[in-house]
C-alpha positions, 0 to 999 in steps of 0.5 A, spaced: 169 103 686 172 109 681 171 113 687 174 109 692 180 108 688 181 115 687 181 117 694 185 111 695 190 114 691 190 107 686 188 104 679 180 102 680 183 095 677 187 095 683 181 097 688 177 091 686 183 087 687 183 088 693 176 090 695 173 084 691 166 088 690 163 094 690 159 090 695 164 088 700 167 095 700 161 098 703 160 093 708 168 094 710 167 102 710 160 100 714 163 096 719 169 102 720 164 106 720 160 103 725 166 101 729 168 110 729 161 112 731 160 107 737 167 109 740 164 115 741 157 114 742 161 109 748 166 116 750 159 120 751 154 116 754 160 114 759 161 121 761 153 122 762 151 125 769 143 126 766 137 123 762 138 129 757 146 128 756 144 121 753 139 124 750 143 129 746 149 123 746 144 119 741 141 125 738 149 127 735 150 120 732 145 120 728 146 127 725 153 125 724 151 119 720 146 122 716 151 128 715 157 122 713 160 123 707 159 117 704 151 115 707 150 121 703 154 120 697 150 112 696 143 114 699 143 120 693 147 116 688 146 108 689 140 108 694 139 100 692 146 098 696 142 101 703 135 097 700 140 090 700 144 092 706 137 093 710 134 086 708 141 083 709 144 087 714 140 090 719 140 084 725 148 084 724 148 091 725 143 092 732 146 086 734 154 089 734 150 095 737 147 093 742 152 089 746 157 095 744 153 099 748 150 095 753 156 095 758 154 103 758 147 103 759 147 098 764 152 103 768 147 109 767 142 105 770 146 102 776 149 110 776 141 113 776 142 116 770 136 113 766 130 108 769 132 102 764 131 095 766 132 091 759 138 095 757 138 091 751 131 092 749 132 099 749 138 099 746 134 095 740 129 099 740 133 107 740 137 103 734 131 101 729 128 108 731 135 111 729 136 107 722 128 109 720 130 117 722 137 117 717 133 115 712 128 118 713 129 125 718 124 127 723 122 134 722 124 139 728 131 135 727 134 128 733 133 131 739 126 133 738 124 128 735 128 123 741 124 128 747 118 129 745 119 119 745 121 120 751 117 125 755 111 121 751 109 125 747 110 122 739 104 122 737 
């Protein structure tokens, strides 16, 4: 919290006063977070034309979230806040994601782009894989990682 409060420019006391927690913090910065990152996965699967576009739209949000400053700082200096926001978050989280990028996936299946039937499922699935990888990153880096699932060849 002292660290909010000095990017904040306010007392630690008034930081707490505000946010309540160290917890509740988190889930505000997260939800923030979260709201940033998918308006731009939205703006770059919008502008897809092919199957490698979405690809790479993919493969650059989740380097952007294992390159934030802040899933770095609490994935180095409190990994127990990712363990408990795991357990206690994780459905939330792939629900707000899922319906945020539905309307896109189902675009880029009526446009031609991906060979997609149950976009939500997909979606589901492409965001687990996703919050294994930041915790975890694939050796060869996202994109990789992502072509190799997606030519079927992960084995």
């Amino acid at each position: 919290m002292t660290d909010i409060a000095a990017v904040a420019r306010v007392s630690r006391t008034t930081a707490y006063r505000i946010l309540g927690s160290v917890d509740r913090a988190a889930t505000s910065l997260l939800q923030r977070e979260i709201e940033r990152l998918l308006s731009e996965v939205i703006r770059g699967l919008d502008s897809a034309t092919v199957a490698p576009d979405v690809l790479s739209v993919c493969a650059r949000a989740l380097e952007r979230v294992e390159q934030h400053p802040l899933f770095r700082k609490v994935r180095t200096d409190e990994p127990g806040i990712i363990g408990e926001a795991l357990v206690l978050q994780t459905a939330p989280i792939i629900d707000t994601i899922t319906s945020a990028l539905a309307p896109s996936f189902r675009k880029l299946a009526d446009d031609g782009v991906l060979a997609v039937d149950d976009h939500e499922n997909v979606i589901d699935r492409l965001v687990r894989l996703g919050i294994t990888c930041v915790l975890s990153p694939p050796r060869g880096g996202y994109q990789s990682l992502l072509g190799d699932i997606l030519r079927g060849n992960a084995g």
